[in-house]
C-alpha positions in Angstrom: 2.6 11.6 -0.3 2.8 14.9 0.9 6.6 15.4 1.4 9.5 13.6 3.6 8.2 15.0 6.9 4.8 13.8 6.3 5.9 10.6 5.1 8.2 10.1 7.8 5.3 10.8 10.6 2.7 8.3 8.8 5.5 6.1 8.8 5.8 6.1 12.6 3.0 6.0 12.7 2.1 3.3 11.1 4.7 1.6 12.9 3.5 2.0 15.8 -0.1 1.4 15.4 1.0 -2.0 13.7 3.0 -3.1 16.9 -0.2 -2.7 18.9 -2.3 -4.2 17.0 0.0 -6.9 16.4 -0.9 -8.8 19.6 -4.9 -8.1 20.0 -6.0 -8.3 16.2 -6.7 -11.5 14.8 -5.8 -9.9 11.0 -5.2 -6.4 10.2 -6.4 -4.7 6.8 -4.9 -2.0 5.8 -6.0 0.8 3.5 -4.1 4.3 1.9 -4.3 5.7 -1.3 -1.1 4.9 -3.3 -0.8 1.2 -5.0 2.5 -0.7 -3.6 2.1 -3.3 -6.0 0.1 -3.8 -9.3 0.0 -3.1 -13.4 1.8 -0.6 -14.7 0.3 1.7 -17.3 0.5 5.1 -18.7 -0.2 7.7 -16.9 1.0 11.5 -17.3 3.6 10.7 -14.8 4.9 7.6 -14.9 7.9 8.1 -13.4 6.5 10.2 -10.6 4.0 7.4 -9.7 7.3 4.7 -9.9 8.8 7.0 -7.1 6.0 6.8 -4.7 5.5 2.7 -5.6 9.3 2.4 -4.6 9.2 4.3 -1.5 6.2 2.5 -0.3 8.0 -1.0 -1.0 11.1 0.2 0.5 9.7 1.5 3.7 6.1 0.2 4.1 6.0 -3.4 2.8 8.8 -4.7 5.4 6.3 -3.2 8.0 3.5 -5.3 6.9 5.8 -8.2 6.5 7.3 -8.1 9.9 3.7 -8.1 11.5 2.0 -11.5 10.8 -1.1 -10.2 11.5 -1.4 -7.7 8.2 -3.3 -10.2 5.5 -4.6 -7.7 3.4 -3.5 -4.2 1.6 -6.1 -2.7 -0.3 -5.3 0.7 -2.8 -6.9 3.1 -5.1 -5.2 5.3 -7.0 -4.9 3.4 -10.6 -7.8 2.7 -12.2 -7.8 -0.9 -12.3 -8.8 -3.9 -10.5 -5.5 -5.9 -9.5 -4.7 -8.7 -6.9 -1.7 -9.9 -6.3 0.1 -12.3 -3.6 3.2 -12.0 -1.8 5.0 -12.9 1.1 1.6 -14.0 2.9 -0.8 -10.8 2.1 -3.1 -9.9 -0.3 -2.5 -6.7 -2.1 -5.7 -5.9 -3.8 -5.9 -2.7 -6.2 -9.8 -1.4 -6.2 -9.4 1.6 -8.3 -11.9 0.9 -11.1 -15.2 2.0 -9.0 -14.6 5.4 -11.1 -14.3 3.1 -14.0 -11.2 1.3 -15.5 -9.1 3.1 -17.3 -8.8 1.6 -21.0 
């Protein structure tokens, strides 16, 4: 995440691409960088990457809740394979194809 204003604009967005898909798509994927669920582990940052996993929760996951049609959330970012369930979509973490992190 670039900064507020940025964020704020995907978020829109977002948002808005979601409520028009909503009605034609029979299931929405969706991909971005940054994991919003997953394993923790150390990283140089830890606390910097906890910001950006709480944001995403706070202001992305109610988006993909509130359209039925999201199923699955695919992210990068950490080096690990991860899949988790909740609320009715998949959040799968594909971050190893550099190689998992040890």
């Amino acid at each position: 995440m670039k900064n507020d204003k940025d964020f704020d604009e995907e978020t829109r967005w977002l948002e808005r691409t979601l409520k028009e898909l909503n009605g034609k798509a029979k299931c929405i994927i969706i991909f971005f960088h940054y994991a919003v669920h997953g394993p923790d582990y150390s990283v140089s940052r830890p606390d910097a990457m906890k910001i950006q996993e709480e944001i995403l929760k706070s202001r992305w996951v109610p988006l993909f809740e509130k359209h039925d049609k999201v199923k699955l959330v695919i992210n990068g970012h950490k080096h690990v394979y991860s899949r988790v369930a909740k609320n009715g979509i998949v959040y799968q973490i594909v971050g190893s194809l550099k190689g998992v992190r040890k």
